[in-house]
DRENDO-1510 file (C-alpha; in Angstrom, 1 decimal, always signed):
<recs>
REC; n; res; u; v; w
REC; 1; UNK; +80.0; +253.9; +22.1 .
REC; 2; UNK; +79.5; +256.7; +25.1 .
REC; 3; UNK; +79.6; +260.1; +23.5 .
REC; 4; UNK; +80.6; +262.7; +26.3 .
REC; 5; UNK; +79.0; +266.1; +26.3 .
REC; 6; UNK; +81.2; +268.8; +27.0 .
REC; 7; UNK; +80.8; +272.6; +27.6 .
REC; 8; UNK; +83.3; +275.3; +26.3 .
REC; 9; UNK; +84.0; +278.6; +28.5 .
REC; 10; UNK; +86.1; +281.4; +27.6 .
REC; 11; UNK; +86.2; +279.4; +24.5 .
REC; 12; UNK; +88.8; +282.0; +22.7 .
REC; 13; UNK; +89.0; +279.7; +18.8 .
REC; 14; UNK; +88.2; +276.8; +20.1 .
REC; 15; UNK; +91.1; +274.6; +20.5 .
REC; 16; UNK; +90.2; +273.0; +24.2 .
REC; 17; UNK; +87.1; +271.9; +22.4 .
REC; 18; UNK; +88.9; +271.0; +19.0 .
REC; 19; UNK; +91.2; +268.7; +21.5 .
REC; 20; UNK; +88.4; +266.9; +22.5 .
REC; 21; UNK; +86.6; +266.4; +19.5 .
REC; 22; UNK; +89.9; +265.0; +18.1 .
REC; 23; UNK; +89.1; +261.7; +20.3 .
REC; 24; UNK; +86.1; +261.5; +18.5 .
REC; 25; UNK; +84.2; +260.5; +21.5 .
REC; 26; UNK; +82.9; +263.9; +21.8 .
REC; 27; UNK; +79.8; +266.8; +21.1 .
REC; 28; UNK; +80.0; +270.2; +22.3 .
REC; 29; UNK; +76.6; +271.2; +23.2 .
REC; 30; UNK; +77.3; +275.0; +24.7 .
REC; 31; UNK; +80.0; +277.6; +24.9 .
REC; 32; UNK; +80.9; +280.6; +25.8 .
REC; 33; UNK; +83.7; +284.1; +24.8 .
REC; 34; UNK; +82.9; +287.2; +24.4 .
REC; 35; UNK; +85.6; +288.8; +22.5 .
REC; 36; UNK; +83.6; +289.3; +19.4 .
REC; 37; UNK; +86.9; +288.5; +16.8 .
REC; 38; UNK; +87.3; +285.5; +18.6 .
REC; 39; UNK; +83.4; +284.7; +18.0 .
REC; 40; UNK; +84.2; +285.6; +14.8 .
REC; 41; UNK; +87.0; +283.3; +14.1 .
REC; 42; UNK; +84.9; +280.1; +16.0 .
REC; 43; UNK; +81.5; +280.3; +14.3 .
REC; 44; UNK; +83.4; +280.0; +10.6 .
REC; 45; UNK; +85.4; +276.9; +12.4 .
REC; 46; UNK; +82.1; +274.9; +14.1 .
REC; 47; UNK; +79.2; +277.1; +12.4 .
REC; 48; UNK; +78.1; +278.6; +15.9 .
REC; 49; UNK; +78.3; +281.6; +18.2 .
REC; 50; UNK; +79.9; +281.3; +21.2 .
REC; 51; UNK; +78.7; +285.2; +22.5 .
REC; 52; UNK; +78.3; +284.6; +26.1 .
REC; 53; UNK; +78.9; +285.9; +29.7 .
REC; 54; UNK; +79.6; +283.3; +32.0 .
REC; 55; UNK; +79.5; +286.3; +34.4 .
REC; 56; UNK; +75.7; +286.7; +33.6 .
REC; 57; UNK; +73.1; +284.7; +35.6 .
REC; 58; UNK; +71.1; +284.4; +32.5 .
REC; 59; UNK; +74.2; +282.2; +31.4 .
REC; 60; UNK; +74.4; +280.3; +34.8 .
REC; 61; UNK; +70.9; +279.1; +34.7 .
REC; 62; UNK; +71.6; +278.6; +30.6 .
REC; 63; UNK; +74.4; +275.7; +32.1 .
REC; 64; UNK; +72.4; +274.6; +34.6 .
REC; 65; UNK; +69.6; +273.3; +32.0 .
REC; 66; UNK; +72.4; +271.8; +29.7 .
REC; 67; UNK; +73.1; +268.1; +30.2 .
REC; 68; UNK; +77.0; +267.7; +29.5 .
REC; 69; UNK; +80.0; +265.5; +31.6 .
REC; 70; UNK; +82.6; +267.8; +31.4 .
REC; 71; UNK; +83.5; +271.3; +31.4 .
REC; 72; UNK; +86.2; +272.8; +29.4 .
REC; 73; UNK; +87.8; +276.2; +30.6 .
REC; 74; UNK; +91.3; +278.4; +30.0 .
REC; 75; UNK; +90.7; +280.5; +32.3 .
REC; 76; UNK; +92.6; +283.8; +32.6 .
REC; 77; UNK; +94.9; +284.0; +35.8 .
REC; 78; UNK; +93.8; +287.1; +38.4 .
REC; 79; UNK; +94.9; +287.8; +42.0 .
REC; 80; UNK; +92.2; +286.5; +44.3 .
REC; 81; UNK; +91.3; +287.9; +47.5 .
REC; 82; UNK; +93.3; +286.7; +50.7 .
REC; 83; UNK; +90.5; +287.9; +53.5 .
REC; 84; UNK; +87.3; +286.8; +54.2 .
REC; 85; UNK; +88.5; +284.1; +56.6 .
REC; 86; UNK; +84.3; +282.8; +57.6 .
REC; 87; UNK; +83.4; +282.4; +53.7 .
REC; 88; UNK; +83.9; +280.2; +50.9 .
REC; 89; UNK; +85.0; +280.5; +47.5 .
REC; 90; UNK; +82.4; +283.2; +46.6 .
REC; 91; UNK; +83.9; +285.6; +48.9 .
REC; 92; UNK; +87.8; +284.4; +48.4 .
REC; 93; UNK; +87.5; +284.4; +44.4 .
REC; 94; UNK; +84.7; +286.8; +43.8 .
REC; 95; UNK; +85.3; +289.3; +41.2 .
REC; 96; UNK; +87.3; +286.5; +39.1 .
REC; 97; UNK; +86.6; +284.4; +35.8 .
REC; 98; UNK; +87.7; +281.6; +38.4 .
REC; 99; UNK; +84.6; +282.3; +40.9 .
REC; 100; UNK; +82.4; +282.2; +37.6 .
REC; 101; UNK; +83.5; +278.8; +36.7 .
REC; 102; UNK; +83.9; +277.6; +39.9 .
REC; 103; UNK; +80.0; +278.4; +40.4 .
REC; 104; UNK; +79.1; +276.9; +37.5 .
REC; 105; UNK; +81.0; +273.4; +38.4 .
REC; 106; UNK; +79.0; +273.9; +42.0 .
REC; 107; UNK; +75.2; +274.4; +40.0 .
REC; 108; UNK; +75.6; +271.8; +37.3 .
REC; 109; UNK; +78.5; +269.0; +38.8 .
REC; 110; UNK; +80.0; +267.5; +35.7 .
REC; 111; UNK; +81.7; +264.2; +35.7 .
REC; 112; UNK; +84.8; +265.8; +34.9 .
REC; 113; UNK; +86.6; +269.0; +33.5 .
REC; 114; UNK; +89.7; +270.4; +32.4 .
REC; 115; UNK; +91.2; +273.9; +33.3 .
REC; 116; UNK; +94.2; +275.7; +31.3 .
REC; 117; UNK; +96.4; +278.3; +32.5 .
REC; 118; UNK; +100.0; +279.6; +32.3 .
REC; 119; UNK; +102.7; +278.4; +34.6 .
REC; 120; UNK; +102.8; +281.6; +36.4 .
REC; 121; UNK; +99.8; +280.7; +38.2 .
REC; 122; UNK; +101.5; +278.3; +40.4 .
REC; 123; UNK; +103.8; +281.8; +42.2 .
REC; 124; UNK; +100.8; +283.4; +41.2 .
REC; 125; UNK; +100.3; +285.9; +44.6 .
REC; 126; UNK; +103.2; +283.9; +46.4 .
REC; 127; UNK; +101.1; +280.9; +45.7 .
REC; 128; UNK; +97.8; +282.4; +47.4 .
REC; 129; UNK; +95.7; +282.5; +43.7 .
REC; 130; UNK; +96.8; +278.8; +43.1 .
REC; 131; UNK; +96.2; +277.6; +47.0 .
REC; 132; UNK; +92.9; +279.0; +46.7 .
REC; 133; UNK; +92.0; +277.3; +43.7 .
REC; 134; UNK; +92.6; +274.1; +44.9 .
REC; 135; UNK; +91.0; +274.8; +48.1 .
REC; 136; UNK; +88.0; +275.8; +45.8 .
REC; 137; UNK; +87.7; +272.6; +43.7 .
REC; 138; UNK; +89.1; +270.0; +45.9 .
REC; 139; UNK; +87.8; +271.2; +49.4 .
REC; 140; UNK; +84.6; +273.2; +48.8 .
REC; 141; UNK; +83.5; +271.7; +45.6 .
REC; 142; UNK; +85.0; +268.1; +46.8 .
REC; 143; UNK; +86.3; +267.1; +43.2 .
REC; 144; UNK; +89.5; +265.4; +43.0 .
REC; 145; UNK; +92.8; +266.9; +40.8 .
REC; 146; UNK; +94.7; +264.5; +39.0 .
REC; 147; UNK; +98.5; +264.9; +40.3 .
REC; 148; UNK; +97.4; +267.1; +43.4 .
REC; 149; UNK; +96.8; +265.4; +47.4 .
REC; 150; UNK; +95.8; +267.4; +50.5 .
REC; 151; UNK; +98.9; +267.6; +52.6 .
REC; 152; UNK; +98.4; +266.3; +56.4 .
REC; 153; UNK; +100.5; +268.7; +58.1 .
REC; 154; UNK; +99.1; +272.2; +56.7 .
REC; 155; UNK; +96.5; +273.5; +54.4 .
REC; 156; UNK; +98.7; +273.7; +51.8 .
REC; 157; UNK; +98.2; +270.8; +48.7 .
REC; 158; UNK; +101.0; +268.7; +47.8 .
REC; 159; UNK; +102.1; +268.1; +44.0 .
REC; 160; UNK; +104.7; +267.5; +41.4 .
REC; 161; UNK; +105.1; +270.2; +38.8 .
REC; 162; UNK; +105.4; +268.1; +36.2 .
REC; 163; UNK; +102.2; +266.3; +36.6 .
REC; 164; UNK; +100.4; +269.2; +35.8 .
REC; 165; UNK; +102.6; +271.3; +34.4 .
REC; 166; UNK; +102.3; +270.0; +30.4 .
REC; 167; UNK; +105.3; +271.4; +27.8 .
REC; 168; UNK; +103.9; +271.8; +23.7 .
REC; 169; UNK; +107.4; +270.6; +22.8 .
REC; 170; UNK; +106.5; +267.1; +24.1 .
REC; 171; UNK; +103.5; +266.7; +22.0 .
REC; 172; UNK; +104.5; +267.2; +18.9 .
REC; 173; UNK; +105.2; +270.7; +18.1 .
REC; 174; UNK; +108.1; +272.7; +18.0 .
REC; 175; UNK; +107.4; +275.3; +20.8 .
REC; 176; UNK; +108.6; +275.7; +24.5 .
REC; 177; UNK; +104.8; +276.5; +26.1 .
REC; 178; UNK; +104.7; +275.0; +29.3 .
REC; 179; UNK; +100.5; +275.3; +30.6 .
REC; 180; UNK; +99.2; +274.3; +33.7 .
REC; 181; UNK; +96.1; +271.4; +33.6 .
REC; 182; UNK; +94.0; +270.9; +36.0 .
REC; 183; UNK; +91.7; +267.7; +35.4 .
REC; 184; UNK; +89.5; +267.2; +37.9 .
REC; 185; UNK; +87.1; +264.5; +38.6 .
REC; 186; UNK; +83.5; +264.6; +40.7 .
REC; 187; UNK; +84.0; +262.8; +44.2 .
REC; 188; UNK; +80.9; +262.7; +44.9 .
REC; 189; UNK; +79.8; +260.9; +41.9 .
REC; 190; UNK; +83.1; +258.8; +42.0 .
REC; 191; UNK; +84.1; +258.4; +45.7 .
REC; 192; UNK; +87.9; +256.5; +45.7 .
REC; 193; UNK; +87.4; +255.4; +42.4 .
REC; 194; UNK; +89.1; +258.1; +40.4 .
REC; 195; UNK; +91.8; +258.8; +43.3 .
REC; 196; UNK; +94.5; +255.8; +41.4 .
REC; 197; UNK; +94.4; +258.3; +38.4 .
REC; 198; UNK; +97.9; +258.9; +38.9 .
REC; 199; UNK; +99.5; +261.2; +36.0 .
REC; 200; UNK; +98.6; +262.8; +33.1 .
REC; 201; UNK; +100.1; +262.0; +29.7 .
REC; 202; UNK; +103.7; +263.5; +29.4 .
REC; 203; UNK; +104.2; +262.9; +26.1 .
REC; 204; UNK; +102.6; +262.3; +22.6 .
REC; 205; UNK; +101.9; +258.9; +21.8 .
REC; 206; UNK; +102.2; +259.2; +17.9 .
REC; 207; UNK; +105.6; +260.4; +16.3 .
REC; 208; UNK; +105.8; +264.4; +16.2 .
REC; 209; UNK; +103.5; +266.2; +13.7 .
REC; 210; UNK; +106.5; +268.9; +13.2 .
REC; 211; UNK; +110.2; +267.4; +14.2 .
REC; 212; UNK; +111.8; +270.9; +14.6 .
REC; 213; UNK; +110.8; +274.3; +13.4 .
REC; 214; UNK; +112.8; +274.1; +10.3 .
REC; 215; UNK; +109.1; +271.8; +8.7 .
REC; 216; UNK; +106.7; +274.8; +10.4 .
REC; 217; UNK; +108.4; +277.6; +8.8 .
REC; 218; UNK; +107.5; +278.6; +4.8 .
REC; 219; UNK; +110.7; +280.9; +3.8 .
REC; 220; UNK; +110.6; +283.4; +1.1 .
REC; 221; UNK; +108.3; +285.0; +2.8 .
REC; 222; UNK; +106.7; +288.5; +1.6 .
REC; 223; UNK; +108.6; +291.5; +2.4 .
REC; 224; UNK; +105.9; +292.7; +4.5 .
REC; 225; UNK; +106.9; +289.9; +7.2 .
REC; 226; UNK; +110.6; +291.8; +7.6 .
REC; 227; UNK; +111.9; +294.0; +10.2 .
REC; 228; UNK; +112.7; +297.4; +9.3 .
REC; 229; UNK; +116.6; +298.6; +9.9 .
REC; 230; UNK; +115.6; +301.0; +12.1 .
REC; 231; UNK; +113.9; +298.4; +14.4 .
REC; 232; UNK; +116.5; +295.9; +13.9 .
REC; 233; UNK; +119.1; +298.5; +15.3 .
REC; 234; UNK; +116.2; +298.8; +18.3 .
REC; 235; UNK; +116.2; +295.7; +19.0 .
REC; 236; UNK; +120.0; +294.7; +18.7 .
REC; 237; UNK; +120.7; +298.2; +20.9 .
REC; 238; UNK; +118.0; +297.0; +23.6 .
REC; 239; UNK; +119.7; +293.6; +23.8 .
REC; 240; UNK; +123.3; +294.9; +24.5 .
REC; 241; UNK; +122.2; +297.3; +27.1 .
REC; 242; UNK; +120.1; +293.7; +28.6 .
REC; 243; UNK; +123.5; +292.2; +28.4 .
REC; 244; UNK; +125.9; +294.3; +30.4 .
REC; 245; UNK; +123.2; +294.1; +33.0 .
REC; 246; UNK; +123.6; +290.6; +33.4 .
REC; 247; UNK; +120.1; +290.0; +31.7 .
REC; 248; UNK; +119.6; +287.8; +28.8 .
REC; 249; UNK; +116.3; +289.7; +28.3 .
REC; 250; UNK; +116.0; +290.3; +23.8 .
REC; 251; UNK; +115.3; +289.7; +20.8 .
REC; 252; UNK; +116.3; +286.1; +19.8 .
REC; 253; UNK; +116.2; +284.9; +16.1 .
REC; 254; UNK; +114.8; +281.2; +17.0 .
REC; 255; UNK; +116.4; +279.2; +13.8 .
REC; 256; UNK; +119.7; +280.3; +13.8 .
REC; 257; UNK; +121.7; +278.4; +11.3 .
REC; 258; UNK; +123.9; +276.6; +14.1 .
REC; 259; UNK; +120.5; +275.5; +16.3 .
REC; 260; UNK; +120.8; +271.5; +14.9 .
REC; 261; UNK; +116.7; +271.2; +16.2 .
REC; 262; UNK; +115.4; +274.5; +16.3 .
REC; 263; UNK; +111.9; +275.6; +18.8 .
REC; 264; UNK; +110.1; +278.4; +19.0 .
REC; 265; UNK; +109.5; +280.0; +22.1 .
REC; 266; UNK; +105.8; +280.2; +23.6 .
REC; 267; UNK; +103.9; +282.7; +21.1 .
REC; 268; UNK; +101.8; +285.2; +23.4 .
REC; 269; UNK; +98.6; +286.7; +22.5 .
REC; 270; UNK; +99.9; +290.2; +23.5 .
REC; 271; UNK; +102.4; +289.8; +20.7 .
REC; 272; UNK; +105.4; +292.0; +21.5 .
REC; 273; UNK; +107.7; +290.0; +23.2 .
REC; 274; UNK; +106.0; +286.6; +21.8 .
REC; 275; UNK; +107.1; +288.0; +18.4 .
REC; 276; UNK; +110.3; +290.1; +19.3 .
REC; 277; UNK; +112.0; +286.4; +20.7 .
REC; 278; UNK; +110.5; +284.0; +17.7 .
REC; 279; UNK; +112.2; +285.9; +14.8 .
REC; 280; UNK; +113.3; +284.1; +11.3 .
REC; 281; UNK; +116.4; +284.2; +9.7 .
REC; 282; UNK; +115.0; +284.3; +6.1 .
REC; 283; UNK; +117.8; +285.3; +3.8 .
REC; 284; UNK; +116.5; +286.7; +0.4 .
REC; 285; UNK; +119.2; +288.8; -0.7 .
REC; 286; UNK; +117.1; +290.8; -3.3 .
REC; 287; UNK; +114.5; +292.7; -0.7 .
REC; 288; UNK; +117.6; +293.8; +1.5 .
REC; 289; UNK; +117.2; +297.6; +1.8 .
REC; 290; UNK; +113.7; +297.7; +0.1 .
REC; 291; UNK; +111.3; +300.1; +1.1 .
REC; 292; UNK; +108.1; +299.1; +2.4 .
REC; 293; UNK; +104.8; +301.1; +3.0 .
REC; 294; UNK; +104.3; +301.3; +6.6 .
REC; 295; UNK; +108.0; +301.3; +7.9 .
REC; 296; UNK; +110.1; +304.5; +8.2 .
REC; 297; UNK; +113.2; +302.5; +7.0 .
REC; 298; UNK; +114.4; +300.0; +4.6 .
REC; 299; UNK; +114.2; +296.1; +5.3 .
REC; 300; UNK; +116.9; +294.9; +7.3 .
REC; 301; UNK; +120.3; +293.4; +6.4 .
REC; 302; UNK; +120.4; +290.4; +8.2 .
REC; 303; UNK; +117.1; +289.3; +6.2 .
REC; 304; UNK; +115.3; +289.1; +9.8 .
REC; 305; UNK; +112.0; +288.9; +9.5 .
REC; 306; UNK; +108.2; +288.1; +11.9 .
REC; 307; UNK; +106.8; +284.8; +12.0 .
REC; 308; UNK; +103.9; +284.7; +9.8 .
REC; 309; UNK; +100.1; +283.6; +11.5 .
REC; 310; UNK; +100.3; +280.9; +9.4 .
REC; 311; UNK; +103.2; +279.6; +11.3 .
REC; 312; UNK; +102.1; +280.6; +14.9 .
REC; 313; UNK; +99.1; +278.4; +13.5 .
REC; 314; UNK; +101.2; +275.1; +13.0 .
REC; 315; UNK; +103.1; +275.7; +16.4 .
REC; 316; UNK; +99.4; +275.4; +18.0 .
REC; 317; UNK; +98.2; +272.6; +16.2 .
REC; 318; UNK; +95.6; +274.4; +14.2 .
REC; 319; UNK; +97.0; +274.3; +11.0 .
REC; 320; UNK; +98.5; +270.8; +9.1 .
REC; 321; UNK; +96.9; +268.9; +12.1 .
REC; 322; UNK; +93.5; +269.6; +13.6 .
REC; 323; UNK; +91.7; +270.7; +11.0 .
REC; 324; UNK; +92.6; +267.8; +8.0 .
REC; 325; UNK; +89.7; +266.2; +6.6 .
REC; 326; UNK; +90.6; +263.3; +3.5 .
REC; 327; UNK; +94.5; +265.1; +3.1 .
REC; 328; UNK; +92.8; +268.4; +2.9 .
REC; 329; UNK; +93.5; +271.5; +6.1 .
REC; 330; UNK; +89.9; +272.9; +6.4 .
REC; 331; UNK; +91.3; +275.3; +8.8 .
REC; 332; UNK; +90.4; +278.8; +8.1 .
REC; 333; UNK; +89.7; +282.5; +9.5 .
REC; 334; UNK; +86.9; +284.7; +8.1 .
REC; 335; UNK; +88.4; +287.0; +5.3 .
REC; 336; UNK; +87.6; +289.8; +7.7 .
REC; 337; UNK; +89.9; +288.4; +10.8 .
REC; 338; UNK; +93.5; +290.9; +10.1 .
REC; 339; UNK; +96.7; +289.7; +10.7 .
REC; 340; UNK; +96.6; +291.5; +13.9 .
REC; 341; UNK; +93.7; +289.3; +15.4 .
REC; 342; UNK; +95.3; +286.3; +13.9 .
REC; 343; UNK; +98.5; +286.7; +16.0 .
REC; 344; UNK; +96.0; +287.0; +19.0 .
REC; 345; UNK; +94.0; +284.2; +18.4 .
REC; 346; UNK; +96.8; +281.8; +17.8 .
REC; 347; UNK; +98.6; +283.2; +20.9 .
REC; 348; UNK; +95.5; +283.5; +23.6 .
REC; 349; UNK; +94.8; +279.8; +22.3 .
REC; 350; UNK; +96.2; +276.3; +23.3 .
REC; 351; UNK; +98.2; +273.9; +21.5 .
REC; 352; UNK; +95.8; +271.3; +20.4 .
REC; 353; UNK; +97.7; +268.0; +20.3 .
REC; 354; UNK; +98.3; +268.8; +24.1 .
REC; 355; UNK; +94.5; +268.8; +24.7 .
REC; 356; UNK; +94.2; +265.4; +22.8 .
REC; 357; UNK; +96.1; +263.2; +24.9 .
REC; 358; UNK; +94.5; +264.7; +27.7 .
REC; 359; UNK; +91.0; +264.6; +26.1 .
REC; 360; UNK; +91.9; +260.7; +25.5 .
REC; 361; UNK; +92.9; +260.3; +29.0 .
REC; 362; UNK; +89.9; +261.5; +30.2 .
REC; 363; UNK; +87.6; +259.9; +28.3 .
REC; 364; UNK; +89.7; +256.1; +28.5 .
REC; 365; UNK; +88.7; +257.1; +32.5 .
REC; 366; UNK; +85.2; +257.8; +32.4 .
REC; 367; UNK; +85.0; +255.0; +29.8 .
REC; 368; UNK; +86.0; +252.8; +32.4 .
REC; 369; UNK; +84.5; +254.0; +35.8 .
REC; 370; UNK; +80.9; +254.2; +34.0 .
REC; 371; UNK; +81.8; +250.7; +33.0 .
REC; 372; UNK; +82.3; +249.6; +36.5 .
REC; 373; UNK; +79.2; +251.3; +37.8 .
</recs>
């Protein structure tokens, strides 16, 4: 059996790489993050540092003398230069975590790789960020994106949403995160070989792991977890003021008793809003009005409360999934991670089952072109 070699860049916790490994058909021999919490968090998960800078050119030439097949990367989305008509990609992306990668895919060529980002990126710059980014990897670097052609009347690239836009909801747990994937494939090592790759997976191909939200959330939780009156009153103001504007901008409380299959929506690594619009309905009548150390008023009436970490955990896959070894979750932060930096992690990360059947789609490819060859 051919065991692929990946490489993992702004590796956050590892779940691009934890995707992959799930196929078991695959060894991560070299990553890269430099958020030290986030190194923190990954050495106790695969007993090794990622602290890198793929900015560095110590890194670069580090990549260069690493044999692997395919690079992993979630990338973070930044507006891109629209001058410098006579260059290529270094002068168009320069200054980006893009033009980094995109240098490292030119020095080293891997068989294949696999790039994550939000769906914004598509209307990113009026499309200009995306635009160039294909440009980048199909024209300059000649690789070839699954789901994406070269149109023949512009310069523009031609492409259904939905083949590379991937929703969490579809593969197995209960959250509305819709990600952009680009998997690309080396033409030059390929030619037409790889161009009948039609779709990615759209779906999960085993039943869900969580049906609806209602298996992901643990109720009772501590009172620590609950919103104060004061902030409940905030947020309920902040909402009505949205709605005679003709917004439906607020708070939301995400398993209302009437939702039949509740979801969460997409958890964000800035918390705020990813928290403020996935809040619990968690009735424990004995903590209403209790006062808590740390919030100027009581605990709210309507038993509201914060998802816990543990929770954003499941909705990612990390926790009751990716981690189980023999019926047991080996999934675990460091004692010294806070609750703070677990929110973070969880919502800067990806949701792993996602990454699977894309992992398995990749590897059932190269499995089968190196075959041929």
């Amino acid at each position: 059996m051919t065991i692929y070699k990946t490489i993992d860049l702004c590796a956050g916790i590892g779940g691009i790489r934890r995707g992959f490994e799930l196929t078991g058909k695959v060894k991560n021999v070299l990553s890269a993050e430099n958020d030290k919490y986030a190194c923190m968090t990954y050495e106790h998960l695969y007993n090794e540092n990622p602290m890198n800078d793929i900015t560095t050119d110590k890194f670069k030439e580090l990549a260069s003398n690493t044999n692997y097949d395919i690079l992993l990367a979630g990338f973070p989305c930044q507006a891109f230069s629209a001058v410098g008509k006579k260059e290529g990609f270094r002068d168009a992306t320069r200054g980006t975590i893009f033009f980094h990668i995109s240098e490292i895919l030119d020095l080293t060529r891997p068989k294949a790789f696999l790039l994550e980002n939000v769906e914004g990126l598509i209307t990113h710059k009026q499309g200009n960020t995306f635009n160039i980014i294909l440009d980048t990897l199909i024209n300059k670097l000649d690789y070839h994106i699954v789901g994406i052609h070269k149109s023949t009347t512009s310069n523009k690239f031609v492409f259904d949403r939905k083949h590379i836009l991937l929703n969490a909801k579809n593969f197995g747990v209960p959250q509305n995160r819709p990600r952009i994937y680009l998997v690309g494939f080396d033409k030059k090592r390929y030619g037409s070989k790889i161009e009948n790759i039609l779709v990615l997976p759209q779906k999960r191909h085993d039943k869900p792991i969580y049906p609806d939200l209602n298996y992901v959330l643990e109720m009772k939780a501590e009172p620590s977890y609950y919103l104060s009156q004061g902030y409940m009153n905030t947020l309920k103001k902040h909402k009505k003021n949205q709605s005679q504007k003709g917004n439906g901008f607020g708070y939301m409380v995400v398993n209302e008793p009437h939702i039949k299959n509740p979801i969460s929506n997409a958890i964000l690594a800035t918390g705020g809003s990813g928290k403020e619009r996935n809040l619990v309905y968690d009735p424990q009548e004995e903590i209403i009005g209790l006062e808590v150390k740390g919030k100027q008023t009581p605990i709210n009436s309507d038993c509201i409360r914060l998802m816990k970490p543990c929770e954003w955990g499941k909705l990612q896959g990390f926790i009751g999934y990716a981690f189980m070894k023999d019926g047991e979750d080996k999934f675990s932060f460091p004692v010294s991670v806070s609750n703070t930096q677990q929110y973070k992690q969880f919502g800067n990360s990806v949701a792993i089952p996602v990454i699977e059947e894309i992992a398995t789609k990749i590897v059932q490819t190269l499995d089968e072109i190196d075959r041929e060859e």
